[in-house]
C-alpha positions in Angstrom: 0.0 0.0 0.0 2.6 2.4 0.5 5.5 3.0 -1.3 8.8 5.2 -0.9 11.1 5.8 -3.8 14.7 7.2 -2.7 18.0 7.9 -3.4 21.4 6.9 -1.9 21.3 6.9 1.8 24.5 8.3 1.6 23.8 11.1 -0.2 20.2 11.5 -0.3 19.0 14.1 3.0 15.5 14.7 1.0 15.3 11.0 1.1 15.8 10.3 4.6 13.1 12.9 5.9 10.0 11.0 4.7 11.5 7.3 5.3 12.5 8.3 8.6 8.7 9.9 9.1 7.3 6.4 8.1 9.3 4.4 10.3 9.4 6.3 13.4 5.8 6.1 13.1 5.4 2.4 12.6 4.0 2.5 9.1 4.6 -0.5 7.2 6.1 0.6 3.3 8.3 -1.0 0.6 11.5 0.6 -0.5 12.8 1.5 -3.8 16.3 2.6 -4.2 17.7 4.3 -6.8 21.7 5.4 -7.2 22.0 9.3 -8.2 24.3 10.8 -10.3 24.6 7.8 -13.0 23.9 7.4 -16.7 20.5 5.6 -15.9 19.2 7.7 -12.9 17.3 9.9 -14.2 15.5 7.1 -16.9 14.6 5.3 -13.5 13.9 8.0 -11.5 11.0 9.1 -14.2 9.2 5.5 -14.4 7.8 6.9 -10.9 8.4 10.7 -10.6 7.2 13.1 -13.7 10.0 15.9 -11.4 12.6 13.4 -12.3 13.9 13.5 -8.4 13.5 11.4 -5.4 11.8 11.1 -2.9 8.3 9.6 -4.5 6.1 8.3 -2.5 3.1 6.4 -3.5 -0.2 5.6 -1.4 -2.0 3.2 -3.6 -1.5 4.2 -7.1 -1.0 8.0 -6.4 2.2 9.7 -6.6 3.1 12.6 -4.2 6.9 14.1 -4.9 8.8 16.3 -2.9 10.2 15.4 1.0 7.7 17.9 2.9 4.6 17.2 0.5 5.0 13.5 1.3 5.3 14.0 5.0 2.1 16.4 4.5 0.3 13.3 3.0 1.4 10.5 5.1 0.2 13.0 8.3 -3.3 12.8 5.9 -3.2 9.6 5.6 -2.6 8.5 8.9 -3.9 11.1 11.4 -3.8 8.4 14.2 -0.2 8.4 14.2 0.5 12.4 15.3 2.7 12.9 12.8 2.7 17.1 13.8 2.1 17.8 17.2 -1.5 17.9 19.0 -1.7 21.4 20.6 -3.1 24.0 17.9 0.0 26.2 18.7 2.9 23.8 19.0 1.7 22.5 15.4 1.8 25.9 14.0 5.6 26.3 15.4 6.2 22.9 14.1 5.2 23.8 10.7 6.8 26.9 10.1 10.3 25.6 11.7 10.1 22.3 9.2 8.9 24.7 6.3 11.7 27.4 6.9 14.2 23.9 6.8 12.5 23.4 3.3 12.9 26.5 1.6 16.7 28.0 3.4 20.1 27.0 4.8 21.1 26.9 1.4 24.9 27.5 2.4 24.5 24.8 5.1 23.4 22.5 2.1 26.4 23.4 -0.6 29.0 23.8 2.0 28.5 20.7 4.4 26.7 18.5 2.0 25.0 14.8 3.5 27.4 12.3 3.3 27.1 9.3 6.2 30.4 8.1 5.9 32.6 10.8 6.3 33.9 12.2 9.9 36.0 15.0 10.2 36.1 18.6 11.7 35.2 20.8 9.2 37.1 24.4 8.8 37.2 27.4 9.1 33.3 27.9 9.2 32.4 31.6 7.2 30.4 33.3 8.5 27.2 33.0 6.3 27.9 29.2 7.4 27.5 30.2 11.0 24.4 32.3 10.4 22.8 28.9 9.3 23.8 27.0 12.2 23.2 29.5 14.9 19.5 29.8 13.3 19.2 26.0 13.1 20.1 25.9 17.0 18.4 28.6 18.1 15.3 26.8 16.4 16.7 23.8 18.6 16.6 25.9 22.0 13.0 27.4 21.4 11.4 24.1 20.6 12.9 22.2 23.2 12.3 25.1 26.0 8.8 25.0 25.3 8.4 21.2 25.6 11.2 20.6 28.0 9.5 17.5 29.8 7.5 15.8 27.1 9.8 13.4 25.6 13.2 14.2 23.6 12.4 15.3 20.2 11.5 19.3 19.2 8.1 18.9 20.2 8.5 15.9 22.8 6.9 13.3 20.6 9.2 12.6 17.2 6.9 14.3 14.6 8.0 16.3 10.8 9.6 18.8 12.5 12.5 16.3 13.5 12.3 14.3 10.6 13.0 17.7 8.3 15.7 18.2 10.8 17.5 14.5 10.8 19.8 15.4 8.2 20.9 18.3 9.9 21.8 16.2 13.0 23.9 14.1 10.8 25.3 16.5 9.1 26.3 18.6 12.2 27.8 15.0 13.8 29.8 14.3 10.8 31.4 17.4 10.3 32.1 18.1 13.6 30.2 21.8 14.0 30.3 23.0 17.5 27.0 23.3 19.4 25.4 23.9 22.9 24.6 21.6 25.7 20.7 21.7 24.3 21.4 21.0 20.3 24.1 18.0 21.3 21.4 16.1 23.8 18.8 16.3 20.6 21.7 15.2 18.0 22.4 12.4 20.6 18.5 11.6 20.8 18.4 11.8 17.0 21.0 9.9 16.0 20.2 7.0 18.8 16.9 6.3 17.0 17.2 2.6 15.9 15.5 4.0 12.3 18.9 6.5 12.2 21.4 3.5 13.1 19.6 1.5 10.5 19.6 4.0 7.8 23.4 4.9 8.4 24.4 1.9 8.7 23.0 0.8 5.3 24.4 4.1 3.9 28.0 3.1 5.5 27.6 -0.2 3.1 26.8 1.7 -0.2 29.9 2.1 -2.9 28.6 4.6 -5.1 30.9 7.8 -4.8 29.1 10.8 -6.0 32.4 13.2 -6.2 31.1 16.8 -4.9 29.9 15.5 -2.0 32.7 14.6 -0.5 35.2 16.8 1.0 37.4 14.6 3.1 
């Protein structure tokens, strides 16, 4: 019934966010992987996407593209499952912090971009760089000061907001950026979920190199 077309897990942040979304949440889907950045990816991507990217995701025999779309849908879908938070206010929050994770931190993306398997302490950080991360954390902070005892995600219970966010934890781990006391417990959190071991550690198996992602 449902259906999740995605790219390496490598390599592929827009990928994780609604995979991540289904499994937190216990929802039972098949997975379709498709390596980016060869001769063929884009001839395979289209069989299921008429954007020509992944994510797809398909409930039944309709398609729904884009990360945040598909995390829209699958909240539709399955309102049982809470996938934004409960409280009228705390879902409006929720929204606009995972929408403004959609549409910016473009220098966040270019400069540190997803990659699983590397480690290293990235430097020297410019400072457009830092804008992004200071915002990112201060988003962090706010959520987390408003739900402090409520469980350990941005709004206590895991919901869009953190799965927009996962990558960012990732990325932030792997490249070594220097946070507070707050952002590291939810990085910790984050990357302790048994969904985030299992999707790294598939991502440490993969042998596709895609060059400009790698800065190591």
């Amino acid at each position: 019934m449902n259906h999740l077309v995605i790219g390496n897990k490598n390599y592929s942040s827009w990928s994780l966010r609604p995979w991540i979304l289904l499994k937190e949440k216990g929802i039972e889907f098949e997975e379709t992987k498709i390596p980016l950045y060869l001769e063929n990816s884009r001839e395979q991507i289209l069989k299921y996407s008429p954007a020509a990217k992944v994510p797809v995701y398909f409930y039944k025999e309709t398609p729904v593209w884009d990360s945040l779309a598909i995390c829209e849908t699958i909240a539709e879908i399955y309102p049982e499952k809470h996938c934004w938070p409960q409280s009228f206010d705390m879902r409006a929050i929720a929204r606009s912090v995972s929408f403004e994770m959609h549409s910016g931190f473009h220098n966040i993306r270019e400069t540190l971009p997803m990659n699983c398997r590397t480690k290293m302490k990235f430097a020297p950080i410019k400072q457009e760089l830092q804008v992004e991360i200071d915002r990112i954390c201060d988003i962090w902070k706010t959520c987390r000061k408003q739900n402090p005892n409520e469980g350990e995600f941005l709004f206590g219970e895991f919901s869009i907001a953190d799965a927009m966010y996962a990558p960012i934890a990732i990325r932030f781990d792997r490249y070594g950026v220097d946070v507070g006391a707050v952002e590291k417990q939810y990085i910790k959190s984050m990357l302790s979920l048994d969904s985030m071991q299992e999707w790294i550690a598939e991502a440490e198996k993969e042998r596709e190199i895609i060059q400009q992602a790698e800065l190591g």
